[in-house]
C-alpha positions as CSV (number, residue, x, y, z in Angstrom):
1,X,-0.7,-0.3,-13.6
2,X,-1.8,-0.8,-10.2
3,X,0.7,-3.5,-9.3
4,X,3.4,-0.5,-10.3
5,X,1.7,1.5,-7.3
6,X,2.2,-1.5,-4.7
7,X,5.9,-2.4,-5.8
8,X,6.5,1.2,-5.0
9,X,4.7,1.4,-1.7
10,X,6.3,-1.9,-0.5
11,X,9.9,-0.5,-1.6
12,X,9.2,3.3,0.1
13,X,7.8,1.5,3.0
14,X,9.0,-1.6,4.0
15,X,12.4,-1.7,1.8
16,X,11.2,-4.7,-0.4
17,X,11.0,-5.2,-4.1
18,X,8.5,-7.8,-4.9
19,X,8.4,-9.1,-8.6
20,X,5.2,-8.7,-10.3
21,X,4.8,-13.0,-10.3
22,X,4.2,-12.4,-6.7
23,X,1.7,-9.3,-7.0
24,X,-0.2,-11.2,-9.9
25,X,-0.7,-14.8,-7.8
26,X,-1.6,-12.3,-4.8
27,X,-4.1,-10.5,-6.6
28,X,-5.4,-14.1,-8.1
29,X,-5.6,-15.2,-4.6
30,X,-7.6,-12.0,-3.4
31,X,-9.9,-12.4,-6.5
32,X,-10.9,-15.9,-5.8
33,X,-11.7,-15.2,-2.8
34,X,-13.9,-12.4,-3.1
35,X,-16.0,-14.8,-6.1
36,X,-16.4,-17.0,-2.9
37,X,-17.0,-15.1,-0.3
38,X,-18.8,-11.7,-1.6
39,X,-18.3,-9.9,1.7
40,X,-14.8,-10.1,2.0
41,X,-14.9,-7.4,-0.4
42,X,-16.1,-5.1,2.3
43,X,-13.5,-6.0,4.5
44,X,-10.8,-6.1,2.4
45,X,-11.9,-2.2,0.8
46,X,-11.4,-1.1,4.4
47,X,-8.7,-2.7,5.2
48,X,-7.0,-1.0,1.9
49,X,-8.5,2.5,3.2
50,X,-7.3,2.0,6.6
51,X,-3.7,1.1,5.5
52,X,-3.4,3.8,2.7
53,X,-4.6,6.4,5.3
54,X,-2.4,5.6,7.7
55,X,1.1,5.4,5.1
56,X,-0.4,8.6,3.4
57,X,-0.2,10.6,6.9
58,X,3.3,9.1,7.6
59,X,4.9,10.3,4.4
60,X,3.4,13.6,5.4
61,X,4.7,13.4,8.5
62,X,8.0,12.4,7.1
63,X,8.1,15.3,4.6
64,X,7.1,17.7,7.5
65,X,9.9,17.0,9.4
66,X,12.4,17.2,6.2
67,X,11.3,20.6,5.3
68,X,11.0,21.6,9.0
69,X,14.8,20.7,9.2
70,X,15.7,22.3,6.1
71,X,14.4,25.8,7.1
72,X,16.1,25.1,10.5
73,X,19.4,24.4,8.8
């Protein structure tokens, strides 16, 4: 489920575990918004790309300098 994907971004990221009552009444929150107001969507899609982008080239980062102190090691 997607909610699965968050908890474990949060936790890898910013050390906390949110329950899923908390995800759900988010992602109710986000949905009636975006029945209001149609162009949120928009924003909120590129907010979501931004922020994935940017924790997808930490963790390689991260990773990068791991293995680059393993071999050194």
């Amino acid at each position: 489920m997607a909610e699965e994907k968050i908890q474990e971004l949060m936790r890898k990221y910013l050390g906390v575990s949110v329950p899923r009552l908390l995800i759900g009444i988010i992602m109710l929150i986000f949905g009636f918004l975006i029945l209001v107001k149609p162009e949120l969507l928009g924003i909120l899609v590129a907010l979501y790309l931004i922020i994935d982008g940017i924790l997808v080239i930490f963790d390689e980062y991260i990773k990068s300098r791991i293995a680059g102190k393993a071999v050194a090691s």
